[in-house]
C-alpha positions as CSV (number, residue, x, y, z in Angstrom):
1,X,2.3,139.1,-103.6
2,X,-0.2,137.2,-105.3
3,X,-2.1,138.0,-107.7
4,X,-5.5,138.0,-106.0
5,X,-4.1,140.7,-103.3
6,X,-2.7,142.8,-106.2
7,X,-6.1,143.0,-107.8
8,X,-6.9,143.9,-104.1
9,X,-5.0,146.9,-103.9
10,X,-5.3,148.3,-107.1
11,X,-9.3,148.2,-106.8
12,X,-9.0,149.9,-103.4
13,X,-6.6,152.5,-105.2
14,X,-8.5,153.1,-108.1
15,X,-11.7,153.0,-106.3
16,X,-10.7,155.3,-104.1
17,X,-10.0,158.0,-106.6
18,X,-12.9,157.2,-108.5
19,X,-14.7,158.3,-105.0
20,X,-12.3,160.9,-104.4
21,X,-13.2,162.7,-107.9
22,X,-17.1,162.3,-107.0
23,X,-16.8,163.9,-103.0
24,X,-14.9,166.8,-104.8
25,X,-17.4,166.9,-107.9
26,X,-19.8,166.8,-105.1
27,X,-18.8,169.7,-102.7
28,X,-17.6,171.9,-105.3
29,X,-20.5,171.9,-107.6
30,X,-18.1,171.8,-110.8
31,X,-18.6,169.8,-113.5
32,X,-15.2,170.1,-114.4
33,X,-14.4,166.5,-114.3
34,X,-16.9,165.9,-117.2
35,X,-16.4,166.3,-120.4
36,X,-17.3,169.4,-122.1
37,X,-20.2,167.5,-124.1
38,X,-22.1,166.5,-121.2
39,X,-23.4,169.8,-120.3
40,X,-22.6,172.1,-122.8
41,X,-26.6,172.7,-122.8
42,X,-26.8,172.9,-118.9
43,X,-27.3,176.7,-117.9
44,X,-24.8,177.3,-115.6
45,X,-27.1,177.7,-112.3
46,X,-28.0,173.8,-113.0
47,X,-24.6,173.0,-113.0
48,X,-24.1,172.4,-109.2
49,X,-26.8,169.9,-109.4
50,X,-25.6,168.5,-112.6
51,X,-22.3,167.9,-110.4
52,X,-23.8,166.8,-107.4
53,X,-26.6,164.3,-108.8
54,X,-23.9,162.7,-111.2
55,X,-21.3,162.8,-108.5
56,X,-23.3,160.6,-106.1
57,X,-23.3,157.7,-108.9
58,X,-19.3,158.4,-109.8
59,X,-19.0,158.2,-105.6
60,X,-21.3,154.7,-105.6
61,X,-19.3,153.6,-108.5
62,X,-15.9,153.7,-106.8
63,X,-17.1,151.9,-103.8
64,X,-18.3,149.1,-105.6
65,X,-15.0,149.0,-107.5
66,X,-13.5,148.9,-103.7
67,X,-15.6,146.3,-102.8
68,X,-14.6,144.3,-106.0
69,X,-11.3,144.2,-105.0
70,X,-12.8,143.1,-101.4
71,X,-14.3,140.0,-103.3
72,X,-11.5,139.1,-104.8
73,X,-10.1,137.9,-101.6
74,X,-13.6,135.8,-101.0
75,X,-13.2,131.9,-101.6
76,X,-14.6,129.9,-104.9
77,X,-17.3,130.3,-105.9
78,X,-18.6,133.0,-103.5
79,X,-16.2,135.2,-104.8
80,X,-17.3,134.7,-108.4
81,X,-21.5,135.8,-107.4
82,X,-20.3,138.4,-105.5
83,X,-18.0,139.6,-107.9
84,X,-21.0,139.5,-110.8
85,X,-23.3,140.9,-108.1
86,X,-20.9,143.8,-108.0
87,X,-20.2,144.1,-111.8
88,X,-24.0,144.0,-112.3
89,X,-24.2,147.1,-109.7
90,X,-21.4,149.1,-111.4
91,X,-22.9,148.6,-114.5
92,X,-26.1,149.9,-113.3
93,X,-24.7,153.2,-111.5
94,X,-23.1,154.0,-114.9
95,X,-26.3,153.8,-116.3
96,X,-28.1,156.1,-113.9
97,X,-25.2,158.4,-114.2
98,X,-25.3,158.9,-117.8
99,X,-29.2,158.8,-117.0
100,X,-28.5,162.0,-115.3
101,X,-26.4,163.6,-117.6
102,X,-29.3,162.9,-120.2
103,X,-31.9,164.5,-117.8
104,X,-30.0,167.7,-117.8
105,X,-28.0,167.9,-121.1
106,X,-31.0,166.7,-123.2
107,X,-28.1,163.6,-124.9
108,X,-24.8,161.9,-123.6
109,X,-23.4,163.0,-126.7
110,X,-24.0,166.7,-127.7
């Protein structure tokens, strides 16, 4: 296999979890999955929203990392501006996730 449809697979894989966790997040309301820091000041009736606000960046976040994976496969150099067209869009959804977490916890880091 080589090594371009290896990256190919694991980003499917490991976006697909990554999406998996934020459709559960999502439906249940929990904010299990987070750490305990991230909403330790978030009254319990916000949590749901808390889940499901931060939950929709996880869920963007793990399809980019699929499509990653998709651009792998692209030819050179299409595949290299896609692929920092991607990163540039996870990076952002990271940022309005832990924008959210902010909104409701009052830090990141509390």
């Amino acid at each position: 296999m080589s090594s371009e449809m290896t990256g190919f697979v694991t980003c499917l894989l490991v976006g697909a979890l990554i999406a998996g966790m934020a459709v559960w997040q999502i439906r249940t309301g929990s904010v299990r999955l987070l750490h305990r820091y991230h909403y330790m000041h978030v009254d319990v009736s916000d949590q749901p929203t808390l889940a499901a606000e931060s939950g929709r960046w996880l869920a963007a976040s793990g399809v980019i990392v699929m499509l990653l994976g998709a651009a792998l496969l692209l030819p050179q150099p299409l595949a290299n501006i896609v692929g920092f067209a991607l990163v540039v869009a996870l990076l952002a959804c990271i940022w309005m996730a832990c924008r959210t977490i902010v909104k409701f916890n009052g830090s990141l880091f509390s």
